[in-house]
C-alpha positions as CSV (number, residue, x, y, z in Angstrom):
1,X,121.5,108.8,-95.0
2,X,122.2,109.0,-98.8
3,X,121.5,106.4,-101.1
4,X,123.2,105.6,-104.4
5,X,121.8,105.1,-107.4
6,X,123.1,102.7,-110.5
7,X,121.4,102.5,-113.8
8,X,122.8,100.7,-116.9
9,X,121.5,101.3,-120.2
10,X,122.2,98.1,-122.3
11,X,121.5,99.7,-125.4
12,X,124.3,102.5,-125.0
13,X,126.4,100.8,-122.3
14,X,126.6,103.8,-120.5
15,X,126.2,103.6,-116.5
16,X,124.6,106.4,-114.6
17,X,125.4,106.7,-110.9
18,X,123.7,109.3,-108.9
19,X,123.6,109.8,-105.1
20,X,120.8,111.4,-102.8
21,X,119.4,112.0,-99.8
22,X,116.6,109.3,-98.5
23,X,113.2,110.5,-98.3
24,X,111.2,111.1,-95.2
25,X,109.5,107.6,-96.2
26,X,112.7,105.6,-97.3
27,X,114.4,106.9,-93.6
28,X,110.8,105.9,-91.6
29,X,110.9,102.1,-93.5
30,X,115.0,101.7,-92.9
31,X,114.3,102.6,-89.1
32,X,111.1,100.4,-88.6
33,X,113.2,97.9,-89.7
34,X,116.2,98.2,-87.8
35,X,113.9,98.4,-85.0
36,X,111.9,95.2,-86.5
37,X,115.7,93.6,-86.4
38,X,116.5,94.5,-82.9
39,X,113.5,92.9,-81.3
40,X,113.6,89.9,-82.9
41,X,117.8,89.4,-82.2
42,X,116.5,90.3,-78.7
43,X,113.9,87.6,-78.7
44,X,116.5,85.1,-80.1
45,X,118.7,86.0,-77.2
46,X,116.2,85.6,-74.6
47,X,115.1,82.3,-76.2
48,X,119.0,81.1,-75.9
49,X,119.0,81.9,-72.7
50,X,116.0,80.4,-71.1
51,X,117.3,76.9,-73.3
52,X,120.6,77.4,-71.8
53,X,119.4,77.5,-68.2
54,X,117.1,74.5,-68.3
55,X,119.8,72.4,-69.7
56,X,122.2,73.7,-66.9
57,X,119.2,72.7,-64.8
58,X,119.2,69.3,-66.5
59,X,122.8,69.2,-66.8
60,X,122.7,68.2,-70.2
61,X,124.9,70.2,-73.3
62,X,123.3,71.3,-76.0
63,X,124.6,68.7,-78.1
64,X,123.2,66.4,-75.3
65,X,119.9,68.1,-75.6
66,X,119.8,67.4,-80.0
67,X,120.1,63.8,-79.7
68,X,117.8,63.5,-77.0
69,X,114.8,65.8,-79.0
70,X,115.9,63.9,-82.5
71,X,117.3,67.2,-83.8
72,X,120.1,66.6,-86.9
């Protein structure tokens, strides 16, 4: 992946834009977090899912379900 660079001297006003490769490092961070990202959108999704199927159970909506718990 590259990665752009921006640097702006104030003194001389002059902007410096460079572009590179990521290091070995910067690639093993950006895909520990895209992993770290996955899992928890995952989680979320399972959590949605499991609330959606006990208030079908219930037959309550989710609105239903807010006023009843005190949510806003």
């Amino acid at each position: 992946m590259k990665i752009t660079e921006k640097e702006f001297n104030v003194i001389t006003g002059e902007e410096t834009i460079t572009e590179r490769d990521e290091t070995a490092q910067e690639q093993a961070v950006r895909e520990a977090f895209e992993a770290e990202q996955i899992t928890k959108q995952a989680e979320a999704e399972v959590k949605a899912t499991a609330r959606q199927v006990i208030l079908d159970r219930l037959g309550l909506t989710a609105e239903e379900a807010q006023l009843l718990l005190g949510g806003n």
